[in-house]
C-alpha positions as CSV (number, residue, x, y, z in Angstrom):
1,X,0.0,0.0,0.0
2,X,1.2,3.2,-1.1
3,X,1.7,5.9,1.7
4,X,0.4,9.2,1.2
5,X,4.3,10.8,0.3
6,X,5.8,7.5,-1.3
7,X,6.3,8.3,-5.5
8,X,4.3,5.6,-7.1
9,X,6.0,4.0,-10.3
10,X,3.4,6.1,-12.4
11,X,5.1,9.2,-11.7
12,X,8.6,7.9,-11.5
13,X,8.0,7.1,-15.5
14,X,6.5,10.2,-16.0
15,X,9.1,12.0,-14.3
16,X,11.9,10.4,-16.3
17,X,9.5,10.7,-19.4
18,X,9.0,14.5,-18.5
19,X,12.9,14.8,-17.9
20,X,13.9,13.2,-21.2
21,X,11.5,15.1,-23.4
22,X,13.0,18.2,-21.7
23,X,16.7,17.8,-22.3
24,X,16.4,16.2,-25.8
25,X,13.7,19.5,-26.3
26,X,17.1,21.7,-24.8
27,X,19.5,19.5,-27.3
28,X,17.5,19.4,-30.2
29,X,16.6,23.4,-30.1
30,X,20.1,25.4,-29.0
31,X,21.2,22.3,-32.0
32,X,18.8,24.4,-34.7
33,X,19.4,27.8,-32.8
34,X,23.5,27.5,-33.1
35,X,22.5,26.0,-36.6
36,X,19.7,27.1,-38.2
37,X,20.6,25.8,-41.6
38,X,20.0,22.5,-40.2
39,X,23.3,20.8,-41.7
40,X,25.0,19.8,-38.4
41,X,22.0,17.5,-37.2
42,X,21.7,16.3,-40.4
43,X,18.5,18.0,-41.2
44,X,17.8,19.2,-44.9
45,X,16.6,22.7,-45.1
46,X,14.3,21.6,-48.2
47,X,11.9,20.0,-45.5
48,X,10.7,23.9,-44.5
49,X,9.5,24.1,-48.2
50,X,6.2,25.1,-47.6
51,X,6.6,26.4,-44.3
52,X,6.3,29.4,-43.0
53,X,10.0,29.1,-41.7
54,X,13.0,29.8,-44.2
55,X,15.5,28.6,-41.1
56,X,15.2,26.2,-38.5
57,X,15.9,29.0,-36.0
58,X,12.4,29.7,-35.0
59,X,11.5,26.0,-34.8
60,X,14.5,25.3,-33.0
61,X,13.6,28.8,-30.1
62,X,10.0,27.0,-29.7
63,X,11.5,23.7,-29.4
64,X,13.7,25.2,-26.9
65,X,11.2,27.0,-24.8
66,X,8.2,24.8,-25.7
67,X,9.6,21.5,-25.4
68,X,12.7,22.0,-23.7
69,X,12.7,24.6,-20.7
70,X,9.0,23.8,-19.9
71,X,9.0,20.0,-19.5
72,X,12.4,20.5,-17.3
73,X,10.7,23.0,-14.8
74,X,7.8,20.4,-15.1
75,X,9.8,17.9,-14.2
76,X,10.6,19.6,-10.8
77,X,7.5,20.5,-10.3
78,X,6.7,16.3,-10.4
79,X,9.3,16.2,-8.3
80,X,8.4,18.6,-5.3
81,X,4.5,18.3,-6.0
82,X,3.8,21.4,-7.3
83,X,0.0,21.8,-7.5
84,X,-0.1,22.5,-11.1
85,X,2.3,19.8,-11.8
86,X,-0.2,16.8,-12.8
87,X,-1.7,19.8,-15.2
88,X,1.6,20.9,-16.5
89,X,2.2,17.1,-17.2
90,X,-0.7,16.4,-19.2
91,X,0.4,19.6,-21.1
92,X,3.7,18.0,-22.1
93,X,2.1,15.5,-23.4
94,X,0.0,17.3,-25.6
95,X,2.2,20.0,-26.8
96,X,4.6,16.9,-28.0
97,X,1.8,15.2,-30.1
98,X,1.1,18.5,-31.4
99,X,4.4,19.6,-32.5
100,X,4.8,16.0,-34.3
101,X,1.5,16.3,-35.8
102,X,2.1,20.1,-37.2
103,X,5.5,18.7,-38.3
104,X,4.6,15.6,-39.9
105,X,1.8,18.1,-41.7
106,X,4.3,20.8,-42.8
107,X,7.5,18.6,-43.7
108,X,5.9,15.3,-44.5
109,X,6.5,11.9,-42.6
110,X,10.3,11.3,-42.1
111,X,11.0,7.9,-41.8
112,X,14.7,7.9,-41.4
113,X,15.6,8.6,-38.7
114,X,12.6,8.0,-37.0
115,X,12.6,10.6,-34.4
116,X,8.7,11.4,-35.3
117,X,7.1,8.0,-34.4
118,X,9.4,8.1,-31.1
119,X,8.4,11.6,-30.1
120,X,5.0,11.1,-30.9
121,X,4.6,8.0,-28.6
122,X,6.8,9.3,-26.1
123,X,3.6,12.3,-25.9
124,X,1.6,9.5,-25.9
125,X,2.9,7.9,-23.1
126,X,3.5,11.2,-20.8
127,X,-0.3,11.6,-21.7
128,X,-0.9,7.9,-20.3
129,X,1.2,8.4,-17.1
130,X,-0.2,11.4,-16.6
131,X,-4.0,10.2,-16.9
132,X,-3.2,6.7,-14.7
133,X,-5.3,7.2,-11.1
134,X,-2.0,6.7,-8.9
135,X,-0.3,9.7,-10.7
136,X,-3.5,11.9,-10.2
137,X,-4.3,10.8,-6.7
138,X,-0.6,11.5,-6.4
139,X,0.1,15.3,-8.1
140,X,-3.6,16.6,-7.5
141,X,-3.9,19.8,-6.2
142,X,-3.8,19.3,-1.9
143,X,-5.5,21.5,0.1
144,X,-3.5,23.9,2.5
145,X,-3.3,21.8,5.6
């Protein structure tokens, strides 16, 4: 039986789920940021015909901010219990199946390598471990004691 301050396994994956979008969000954006012809990850510019980008710099600020900075504080937040953090979580979750979708509608499905199928069930599964009852009884909002 779970006490009332023991992390169930539910949030410990979604912690570490939280944690790894963040950081490859951080890699993957200051990669396009410091590079925004995409050349250095191996990215070819042609896939932003049809955008509205003629860089990856934008993409790689919002990845930064959007799927980088924000699932890291998010992560803490799981960590110390914030009361928005079972919100925020769900949010991950659904701005990462977001940004695939948009991308696999802008540039096309790229199979090699296939970062878009990973991503997009990695937001998948945040969204799971995020909806599963021990990681809501476990991150909803507590009343002031």
């Amino acid at each position: 039986m779970e006490t009332e301050n023991r992390r169930p396994v539910s949030v410990r994956f979604l912690a570490a789920a939280v944690l790894f979008q963040g950081v490859s969000g951080l890699a993957g954006g200051i990669g396009l940021i410091l590079d925004p012809s995409g050349a250095s990850l191996a990215i070819p510019i042609e896939w932003l015909d049809g955008s509205p980008f003629d860089s990856y710099l934008m993409p790689g600020v919002i990845l930064f901010i959007v799927l980088g900075l924000y699932p890291v504080v998010v992560w803490y937040g799981i960590r110390q219990r914030w009361q928005g953090a079972w919100l925020a979580s769900l949010s991950v979750g659904f701005a990462l199946v977001v940004w695939i979708g948009v991308e696999i509608l802008v540039i096309g499905y790229q199979p090699t390598p296939p970062l878009q199928p990973i991503y997009g069930l990695l937001g998948l599964a945040i969204l799971g471990l995020a909806s599963v009852s021990s990681s809501r009884r476990y991150l909803r909002p507590r009343l002031a004691e």
